[in-house]
Each structure stands twice: as C-alpha cells, then as structure tokens.
C-alpha positions as CSV (number, residue, x, y, z in Angstrom):
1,X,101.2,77.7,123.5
2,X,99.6,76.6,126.8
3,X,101.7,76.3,129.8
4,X,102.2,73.3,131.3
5,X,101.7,72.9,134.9
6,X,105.1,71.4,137.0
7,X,103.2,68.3,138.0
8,X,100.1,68.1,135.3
9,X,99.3,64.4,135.6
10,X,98.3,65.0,140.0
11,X,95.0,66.1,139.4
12,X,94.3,63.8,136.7
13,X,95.8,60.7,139.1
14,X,94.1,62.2,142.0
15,X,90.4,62.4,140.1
16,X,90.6,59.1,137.7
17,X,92.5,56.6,140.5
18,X,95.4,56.0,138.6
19,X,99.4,56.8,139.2
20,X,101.4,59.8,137.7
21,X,103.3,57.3,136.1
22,X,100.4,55.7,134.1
23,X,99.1,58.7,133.1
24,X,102.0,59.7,131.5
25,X,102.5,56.6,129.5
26,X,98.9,57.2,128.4
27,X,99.4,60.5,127.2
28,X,102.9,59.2,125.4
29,X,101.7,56.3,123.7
30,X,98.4,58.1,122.8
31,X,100.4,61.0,121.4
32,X,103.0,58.8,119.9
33,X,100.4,57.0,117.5
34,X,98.8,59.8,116.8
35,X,102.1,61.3,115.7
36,X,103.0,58.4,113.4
37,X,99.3,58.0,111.9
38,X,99.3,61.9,110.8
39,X,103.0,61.3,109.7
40,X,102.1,58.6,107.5
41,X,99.4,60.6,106.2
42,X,101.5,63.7,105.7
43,X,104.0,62.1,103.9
44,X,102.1,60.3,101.7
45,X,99.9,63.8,100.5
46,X,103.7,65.4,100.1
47,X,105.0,62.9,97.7
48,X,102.1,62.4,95.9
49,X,102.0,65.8,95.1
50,X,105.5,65.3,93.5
51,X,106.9,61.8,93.3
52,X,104.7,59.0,93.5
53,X,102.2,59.7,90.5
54,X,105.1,59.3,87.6
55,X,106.5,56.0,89.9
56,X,103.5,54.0,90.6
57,X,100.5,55.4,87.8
58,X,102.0,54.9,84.4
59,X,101.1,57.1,81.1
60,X,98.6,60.3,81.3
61,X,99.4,64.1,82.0
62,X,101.2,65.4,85.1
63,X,97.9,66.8,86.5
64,X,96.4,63.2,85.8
65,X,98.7,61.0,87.8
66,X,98.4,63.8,90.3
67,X,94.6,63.3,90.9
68,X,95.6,59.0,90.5
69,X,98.3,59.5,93.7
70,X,95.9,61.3,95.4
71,X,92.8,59.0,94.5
72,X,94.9,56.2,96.5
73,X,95.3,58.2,99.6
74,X,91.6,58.5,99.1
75,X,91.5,54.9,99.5
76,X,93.1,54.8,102.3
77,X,90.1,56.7,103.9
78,X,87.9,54.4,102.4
79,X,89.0,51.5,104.6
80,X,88.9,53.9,107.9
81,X,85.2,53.5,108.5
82,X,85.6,49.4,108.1
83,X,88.1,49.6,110.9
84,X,86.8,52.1,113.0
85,X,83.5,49.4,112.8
86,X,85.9,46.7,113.6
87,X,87.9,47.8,116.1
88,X,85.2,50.1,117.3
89,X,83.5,47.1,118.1
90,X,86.4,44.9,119.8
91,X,87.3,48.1,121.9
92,X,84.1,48.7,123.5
93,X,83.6,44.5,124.2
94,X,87.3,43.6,124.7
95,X,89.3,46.9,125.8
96,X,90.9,49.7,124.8
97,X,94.4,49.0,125.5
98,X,94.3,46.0,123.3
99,X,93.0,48.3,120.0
100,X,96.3,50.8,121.2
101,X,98.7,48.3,120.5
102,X,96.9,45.7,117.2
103,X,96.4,49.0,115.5
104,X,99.7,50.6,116.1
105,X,101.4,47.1,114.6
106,X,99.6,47.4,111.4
107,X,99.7,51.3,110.5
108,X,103.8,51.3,111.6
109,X,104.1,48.1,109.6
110,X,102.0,49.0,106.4
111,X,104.0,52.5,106.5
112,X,107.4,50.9,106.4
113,X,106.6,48.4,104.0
114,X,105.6,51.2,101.5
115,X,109.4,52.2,101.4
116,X,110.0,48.9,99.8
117,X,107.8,48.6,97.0
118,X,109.2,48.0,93.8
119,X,107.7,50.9,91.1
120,X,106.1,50.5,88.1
121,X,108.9,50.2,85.8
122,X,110.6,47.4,87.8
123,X,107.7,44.8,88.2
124,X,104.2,46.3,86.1
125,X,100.9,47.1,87.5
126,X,101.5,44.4,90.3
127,X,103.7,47.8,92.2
128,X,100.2,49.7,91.6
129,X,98.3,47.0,93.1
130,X,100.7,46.8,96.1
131,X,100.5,50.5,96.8
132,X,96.6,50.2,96.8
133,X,96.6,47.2,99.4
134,X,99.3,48.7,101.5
135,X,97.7,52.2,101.7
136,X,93.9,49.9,102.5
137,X,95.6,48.5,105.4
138,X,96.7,51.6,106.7
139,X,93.4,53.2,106.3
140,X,92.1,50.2,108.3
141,X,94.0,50.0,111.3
142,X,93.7,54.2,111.7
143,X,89.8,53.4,112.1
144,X,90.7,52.3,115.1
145,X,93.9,53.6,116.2
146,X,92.8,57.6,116.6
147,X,89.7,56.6,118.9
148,X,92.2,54.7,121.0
149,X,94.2,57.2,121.6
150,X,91.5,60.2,122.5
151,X,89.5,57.4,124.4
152,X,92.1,56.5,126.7
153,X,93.7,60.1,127.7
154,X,89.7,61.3,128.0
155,X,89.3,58.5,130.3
156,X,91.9,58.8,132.4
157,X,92.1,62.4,133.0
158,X,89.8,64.5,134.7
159,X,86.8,66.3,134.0
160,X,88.6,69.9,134.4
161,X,91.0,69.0,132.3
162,X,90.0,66.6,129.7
163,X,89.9,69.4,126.9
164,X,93.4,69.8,127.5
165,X,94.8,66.7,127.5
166,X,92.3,65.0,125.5
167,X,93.8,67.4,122.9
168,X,97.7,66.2,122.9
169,X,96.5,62.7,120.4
170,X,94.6,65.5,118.1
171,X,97.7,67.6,118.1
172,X,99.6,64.4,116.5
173,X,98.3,65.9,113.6
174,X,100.6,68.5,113.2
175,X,103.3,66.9,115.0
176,X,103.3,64.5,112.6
177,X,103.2,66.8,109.8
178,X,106.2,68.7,110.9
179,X,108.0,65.2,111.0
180,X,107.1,64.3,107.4
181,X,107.6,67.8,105.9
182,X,110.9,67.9,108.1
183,X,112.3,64.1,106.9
184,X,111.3,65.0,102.9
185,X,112.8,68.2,103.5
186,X,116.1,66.9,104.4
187,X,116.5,64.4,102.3
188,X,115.6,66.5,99.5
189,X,118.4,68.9,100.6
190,X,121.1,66.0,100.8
191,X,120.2,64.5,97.7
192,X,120.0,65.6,94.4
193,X,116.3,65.8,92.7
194,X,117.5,63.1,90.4
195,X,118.1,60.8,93.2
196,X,115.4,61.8,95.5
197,X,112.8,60.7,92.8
198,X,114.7,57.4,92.0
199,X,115.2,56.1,95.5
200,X,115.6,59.0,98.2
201,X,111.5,59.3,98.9
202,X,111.8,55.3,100.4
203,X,113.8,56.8,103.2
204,X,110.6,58.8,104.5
205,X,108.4,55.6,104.9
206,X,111.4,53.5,106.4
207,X,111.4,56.2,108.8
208,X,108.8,54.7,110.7
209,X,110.3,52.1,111.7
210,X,112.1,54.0,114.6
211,X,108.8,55.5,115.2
212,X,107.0,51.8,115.3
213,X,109.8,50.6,118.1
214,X,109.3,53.0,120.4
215,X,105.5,53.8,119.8
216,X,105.1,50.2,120.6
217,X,107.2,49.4,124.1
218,X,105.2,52.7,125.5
219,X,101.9,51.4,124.4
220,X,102.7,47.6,125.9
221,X,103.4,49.2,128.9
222,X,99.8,51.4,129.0
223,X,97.2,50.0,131.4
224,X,94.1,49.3,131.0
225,X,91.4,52.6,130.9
226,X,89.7,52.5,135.1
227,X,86.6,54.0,133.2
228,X,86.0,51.3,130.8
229,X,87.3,48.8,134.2
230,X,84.6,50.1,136.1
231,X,82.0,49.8,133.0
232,X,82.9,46.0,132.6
233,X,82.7,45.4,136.2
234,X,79.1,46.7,136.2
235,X,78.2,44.7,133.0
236,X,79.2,41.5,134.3
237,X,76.3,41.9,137.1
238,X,73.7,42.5,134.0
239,X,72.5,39.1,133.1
240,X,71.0,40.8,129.8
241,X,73.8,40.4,127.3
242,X,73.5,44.0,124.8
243,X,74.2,44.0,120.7
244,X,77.3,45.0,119.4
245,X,78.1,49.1,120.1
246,X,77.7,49.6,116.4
247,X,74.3,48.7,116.2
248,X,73.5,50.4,119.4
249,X,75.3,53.4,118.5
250,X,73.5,53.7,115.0
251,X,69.9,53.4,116.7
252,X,70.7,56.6,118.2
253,X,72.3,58.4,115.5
254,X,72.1,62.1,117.2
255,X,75.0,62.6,118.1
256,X,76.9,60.7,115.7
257,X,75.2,63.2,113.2
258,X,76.6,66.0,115.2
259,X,80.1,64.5,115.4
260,X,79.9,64.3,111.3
261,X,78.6,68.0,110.8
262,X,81.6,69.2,113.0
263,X,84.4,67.1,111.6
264,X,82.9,68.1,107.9
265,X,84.4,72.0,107.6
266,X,87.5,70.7,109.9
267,X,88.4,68.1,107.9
268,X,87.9,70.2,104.8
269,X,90.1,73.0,106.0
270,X,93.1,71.0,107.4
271,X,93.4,69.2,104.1
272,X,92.9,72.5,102.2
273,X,95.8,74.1,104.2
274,X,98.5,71.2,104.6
275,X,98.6,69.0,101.2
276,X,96.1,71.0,98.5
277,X,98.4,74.1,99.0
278,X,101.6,71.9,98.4
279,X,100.2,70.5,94.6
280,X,98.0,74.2,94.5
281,X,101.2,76.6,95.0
282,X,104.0,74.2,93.5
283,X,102.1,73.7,90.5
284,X,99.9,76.5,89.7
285,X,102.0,79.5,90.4
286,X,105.6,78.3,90.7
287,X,106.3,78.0,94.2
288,X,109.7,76.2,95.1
289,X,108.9,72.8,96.8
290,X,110.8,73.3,99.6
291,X,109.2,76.7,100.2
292,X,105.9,75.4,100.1
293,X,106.9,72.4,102.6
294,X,108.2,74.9,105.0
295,X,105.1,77.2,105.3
296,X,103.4,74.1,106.1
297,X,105.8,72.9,108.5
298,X,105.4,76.5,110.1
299,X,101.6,76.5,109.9
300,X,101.5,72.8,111.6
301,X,103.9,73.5,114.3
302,X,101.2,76.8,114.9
303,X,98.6,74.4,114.3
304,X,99.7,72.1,117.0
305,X,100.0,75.6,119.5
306,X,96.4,75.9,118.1
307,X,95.0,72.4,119.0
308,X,96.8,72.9,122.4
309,X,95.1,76.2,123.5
310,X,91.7,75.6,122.1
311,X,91.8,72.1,124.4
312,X,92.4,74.4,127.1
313,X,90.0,77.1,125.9
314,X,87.8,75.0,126.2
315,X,88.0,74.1,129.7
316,X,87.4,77.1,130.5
317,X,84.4,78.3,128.3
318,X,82.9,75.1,127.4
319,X,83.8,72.6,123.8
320,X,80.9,74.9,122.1
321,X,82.4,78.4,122.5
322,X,85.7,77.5,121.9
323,X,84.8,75.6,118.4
324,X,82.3,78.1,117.2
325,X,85.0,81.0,117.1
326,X,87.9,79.6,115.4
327,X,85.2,77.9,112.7
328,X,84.0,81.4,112.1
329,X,87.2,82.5,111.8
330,X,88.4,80.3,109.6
331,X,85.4,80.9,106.7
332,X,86.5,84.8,106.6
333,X,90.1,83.6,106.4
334,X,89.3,81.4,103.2
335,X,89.4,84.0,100.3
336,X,92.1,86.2,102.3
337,X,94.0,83.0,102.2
338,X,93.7,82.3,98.3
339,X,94.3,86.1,97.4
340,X,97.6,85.9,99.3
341,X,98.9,82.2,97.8
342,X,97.8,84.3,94.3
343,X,100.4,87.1,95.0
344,X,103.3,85.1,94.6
345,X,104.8,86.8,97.8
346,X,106.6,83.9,99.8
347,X,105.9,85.9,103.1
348,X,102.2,86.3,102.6
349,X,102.5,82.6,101.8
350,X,103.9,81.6,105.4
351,X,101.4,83.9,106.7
352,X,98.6,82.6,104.9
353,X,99.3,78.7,105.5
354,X,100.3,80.0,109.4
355,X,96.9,81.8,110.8
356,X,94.6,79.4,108.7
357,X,96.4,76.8,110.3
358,X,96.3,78.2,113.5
359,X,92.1,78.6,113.2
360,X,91.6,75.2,112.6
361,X,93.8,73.8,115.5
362,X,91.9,76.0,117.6
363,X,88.9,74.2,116.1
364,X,90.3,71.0,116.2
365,X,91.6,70.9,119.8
366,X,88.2,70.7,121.5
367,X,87.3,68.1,119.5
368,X,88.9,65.2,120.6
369,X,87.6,66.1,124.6
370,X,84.0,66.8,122.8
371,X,83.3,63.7,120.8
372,X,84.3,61.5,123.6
373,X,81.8,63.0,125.6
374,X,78.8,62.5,123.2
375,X,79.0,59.0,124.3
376,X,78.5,56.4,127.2
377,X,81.3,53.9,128.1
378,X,79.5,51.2,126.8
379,X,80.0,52.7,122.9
380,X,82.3,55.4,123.6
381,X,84.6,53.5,121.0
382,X,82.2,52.7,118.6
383,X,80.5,56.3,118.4
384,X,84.1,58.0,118.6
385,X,85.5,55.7,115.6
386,X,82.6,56.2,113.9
387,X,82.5,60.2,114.1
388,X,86.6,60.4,113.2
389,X,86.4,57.8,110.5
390,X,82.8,58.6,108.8
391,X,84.0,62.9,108.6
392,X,87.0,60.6,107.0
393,X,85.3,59.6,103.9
394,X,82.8,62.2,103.4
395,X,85.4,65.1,104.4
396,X,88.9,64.3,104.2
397,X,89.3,61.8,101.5
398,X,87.4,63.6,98.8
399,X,88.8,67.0,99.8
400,X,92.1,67.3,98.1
401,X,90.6,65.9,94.8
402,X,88.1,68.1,94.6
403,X,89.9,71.0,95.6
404,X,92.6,70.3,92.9
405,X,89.6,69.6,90.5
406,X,88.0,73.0,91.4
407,X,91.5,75.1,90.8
408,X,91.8,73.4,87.5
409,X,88.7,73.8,86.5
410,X,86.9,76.5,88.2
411,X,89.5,78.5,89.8
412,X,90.4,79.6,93.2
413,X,86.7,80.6,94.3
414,X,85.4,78.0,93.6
415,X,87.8,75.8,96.5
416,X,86.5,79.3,98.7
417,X,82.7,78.5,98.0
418,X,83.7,74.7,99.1
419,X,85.7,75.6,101.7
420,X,83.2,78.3,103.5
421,X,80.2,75.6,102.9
422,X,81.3,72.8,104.7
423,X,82.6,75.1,107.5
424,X,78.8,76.3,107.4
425,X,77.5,72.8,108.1
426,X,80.4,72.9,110.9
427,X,78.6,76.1,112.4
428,X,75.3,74.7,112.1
429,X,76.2,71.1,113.9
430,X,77.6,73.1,116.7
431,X,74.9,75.1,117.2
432,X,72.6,72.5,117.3
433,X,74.8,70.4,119.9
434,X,74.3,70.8,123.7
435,X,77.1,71.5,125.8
436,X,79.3,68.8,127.3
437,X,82.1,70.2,129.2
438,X,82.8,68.0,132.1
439,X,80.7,65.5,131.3
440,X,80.7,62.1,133.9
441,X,82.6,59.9,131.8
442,X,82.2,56.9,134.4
443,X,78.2,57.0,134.2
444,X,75.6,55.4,132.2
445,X,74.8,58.6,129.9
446,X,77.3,61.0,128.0
C-alpha cells in the first residue's frame, strides 16, 4: 500500500486555501459514505446469492430466485442514473456539501430499514414490493452520493495529489466490501445456518445504523468545496443565467462518452470478481460459503491497496498510463482466473479472486481523480454523476445476471469472452482520451 506522508493534508491546505482540519473531515466523510454505499451494495450481492431469493421471491428453482434477488439489486442501478440527474443537478446549482449529507440520510436510512422487512411468508407479495422500493431508493440517493464524495476531495486537494486522494472515496469500494463480507461472516459463525436464514441476515442491514450516525456528524461538519465557492462567486457577476448542468453536459457528450467506455470493463470486472464468484463457486463447484466470502474479503482488502497505489501511480505517470496497464492486465488474467476457480483448489481460489482484484483497483484508483477532471466547475457534478451512474446501468447492474446466465448456459468462456470485451471498450476509451493529470480545477475548462 502507499505510504502516507506524516502531515498529508499541508500541501493540499497550502494549494486549495483551506485548513488541515477541513481537509481531513473531507476526506473522512467522503470516505465514510463511500464505505457504507459499497457496504450496502456488498451485502446485498452476498445474501442474495444465499438468503434472500427463498425469503422475498416465492416458488421457482434455486437458480431462479437467484437471478430474481439479483434482478432487484439490478433495480437498484436502475434508479442511480435518476439521482445522479437529480442531485447532479442540485449540486452543481446549490452545492456540494448539501448532496454529502441529503444523500447520506437516505442510503443509511433505506439500508437499515431493509433489516426490518417482514418476508414473504409473513405478510405476501406486499414484503416483495417493499424490497423493490427500498432497494429504488437506495439506488437513488447513490446517484448522487459517489460524485459527492470524489467531487469534494478532488476539489479540495491539490493538483499533485489529487490522484491520490481523490482515490480514498473509490477505495470505499473495497472497504465496504470487507465490512459486509466481515459482518455476514460473523454472524454466520455465531449462529447456526438455521437461524442465520430465519432472522440472523437482518443484523447485517441494521448494521448501518452505527455507520449512518457517525457518517453523518462528519459530513455536517464538512465545509463547503473553495472551488465550487469561487465558481459561484464568478457566476453571480454573469447576468446570463445558464440551463441546467444536465442539459449542458449532454450537448457536449465527449467526454461523458469517454467516462462510460472506461467505467464499462471496470464495472464488469469488479462485479465479476466480488459477488458473481460468491453464487459462481458456492453453487457450481461446491465451495464452502464462508470460503468463498473470505477470498473476497482478501481480494478487496488488496483491492483497496490497489485503488490506493494506482491513485498515486497516477500522479506520477499521468490517469492514462496508470489505467491502461492494470486494464490490460486484467483481460489476460480473465481465463487464468476461471481455470483456477475450476480446480477446486481453495488456495488458487484466494489467489485468483486476490490478483484480479488487485488489477482492477489499480484500474479503478485513477478513476475517481480522472473523471472529475473531464469536467468544468460549472457541471463537474452533473458529468461525474452521470459517468458513475450511467457505467451503473449499462455495466454493473446487468453484469452479475448475465454472467450467472452465461455459466449456466454457456459455460465459463463464455463470462471470459464477456469479461475481456468490455475491458476492450475500456482500452479503447482510454486511448482515445487526452491526458488530464493536474488539470486546473478552479478554471472555466477541464
């Protein structure tokens, strides 16, 4: 992992304007919802793959109330782009810090109330129903809660080091991972299966609620981002009011485009290797659960080492460099990965889930730095929720269903064909980008 410098926020407070002490909440609360939206997220794709289907989707096979639980995390997704347009919106016309906290209520409170649904055997198809509107209002305060967080550590820090620390809310990913497979983990090892499917899986969503409490008095505390300050100040001398940041971003779709293509094989691949290997190895070849979940937890808590280096990578050789290798990497490790998961070797499993994990948080870390650069102050949020949430859709909600639908159907080359394509597109996007690396953040252009 990177090494931290003894005092990292002094260069940041001496470039941006800002104290040590606000840049630190930043980075906390920024980090903190990021850990608790990928923990929701996490935890839902675990249980899925072995509770929730028999609970909340009534009658069919195993492998169809599978694809059913999933399908509603998919639904989740569906409702990201609608926020990331809503609060996309409000945060580039009413502030960021405002978007922090409104979003951070909803996911921690959605989450929580999850863990207090009533199944289906208790009160019908109205506990299906529930699950469906609880899991939409999650997906629609995370369309605006991940762009928060990048926005406001990118815009506080400083050009040298905004791949770095821009990369700490794209490493709750893993974090938040490692919590969920950590908290189902335990619980499964206290209780008995019997009563871990009856009542013991609640205890993971009513987990949040620690997480909500203190996510929520950092992010009260956060000021408000000096660059999107200084943006206002200069739009309130413009006597030409501009249309929404949504319609301006769309006009020039470039580099949302761009942002799409990367996200596509990223998304793929981190969906691939943290909840299609849990359903894929438990279920096709016999893997203990709790086997499974810890390779995962391993591969995250590399993963987040990953997203952590690659940030910093790319401060050094530019966002381009640093995402181009680790993508590269990642399609050769594709159909190493599936031969080793076929072997029924529990080592080779933890190294398979481990290095692919590790490639795409070298991948992912640059991201967060890069797509906040495509963009000027004046839709930064807009462009940035619409590049996390739209590679949403397209690439993360859809690729756990089809990659279960291609084992069952096709076998394990097909899910290699899928996975090395969209990583293709990822190669292609980045080589058709321009380099931002320290990139003015506080001017009119990207």
């Amino acid at each position: 992992m990177t090494n931290l410098p003894a005092s990292p926020e002094t260069a940041d407070s001496r470039s941006s304007g800002v104290s040590r002490s606000a840049f630190r909440r930043v980075l906390a609360g920024s980090t903190a919802g990021a850990v608790l939206e990928w923990y929701d997220f996490a935890l839902y794709g675990i249980l899925a793959a072995t509770v929730l289907g028999p609970l909340f989707f009534p009658g069919g096979n195993g492998f169809a109330q599978l694809l059913l639980a999933l399908a509603t995390q998919g639904l989740g997704f569906v409702a990201r782009p609608i926020g990331g347009i809503v609060f996309g919106h409000l945060g580039d016309r009413l502030g960021r810090k405002p978007m922090l906290v409104t979003t951070f209520l909803l996911l921690g409170l959605s989450t929580s109330a999850i863990g207090l649904l009533p199944t289906y055997s208790q009160v019908g198809i109205g506990a299906t129903i529930s699950l469906v509107v609880l899991r939409l209002i999650q997906g629609f305060a995370l369309g605006g809660e991940f762009g928060a967080a990048v926005l406001m550590v990118s815009e506080y820090g400083s050009p040298k080091r905004r791949g770095f620390w821009s990369a700490w809310p794209q490493a709750g990913a893993p974090l938040g991972t490692v919590l969920a497979t950590a908290v189902v983990g335990g619980i499964a090892l206290v209780l008995p299966e019997s009563a871990f499917d009856q009542w013991g899986w609640r205890v993971g969503f009513l987990f949040a609620i620690p997480l909500l409490v203190i996510g929520f008095w950092i992010r009260r505390r956060i000021d408000e981002s000096p660059v999107f300050q200084e943006a206002q100040a200069r739009a309130s001398a413009e006597t030409v009011r501009e249309r929404s940041s949504i319609l301006e971003t769309l006009a020039h779709p470039g580099p949302v485009l761009r942002g799409l293509g990367v996200r596509l094989g990223e998304n793929v691949a981190f969906y691939v290797y943290t909840v299609f290997v849990v359903a894929y190895a438990t279920k096709t070849f016999g893997y203990d659960k709790s086997d499974v979940l810890l390779a995962v937890a391993i591969g995250s808590l590399l993963q987040f080492a990953g997203m952590l280096a690659g940030g910093h990578w790319s401060d050094r050789v530019g966002r381009r460099i640093a995402m181009l290798v680790p993508a590269l990497g990642l399609a050769v490790w594709a159909p190493v990965f599936f031969a080793i998961v076929q072997a029924d070797n529990l080592p080779l499993l933890y190294l398979g889930v481990g290095v692919g994990a590790a490639l795409h948080g070298l991948l992912a870390g640059p991201e967060a730095a890069w797509i906040a650069e495509l963009f000027p102050t004046r839709r930064r949020f807009a462009g940035a929720s619409l590049v996390f949430q739209g590679s949403s859709i397209i690439a993360g909600a859809p690729a756990p269903l089809i990659a279960v639908w291609l084992a069952e159907k096709q076998g394990p080359t097909a899910v290699v064909l899928y996975l090395v394509a969209t990583i293709a597109v990822t190669v292609v996007a980045l080589l058709l980008s321009r380099e931002t690396r320290g990139a003015d953040l506080n001017s009119g252009q990207p």
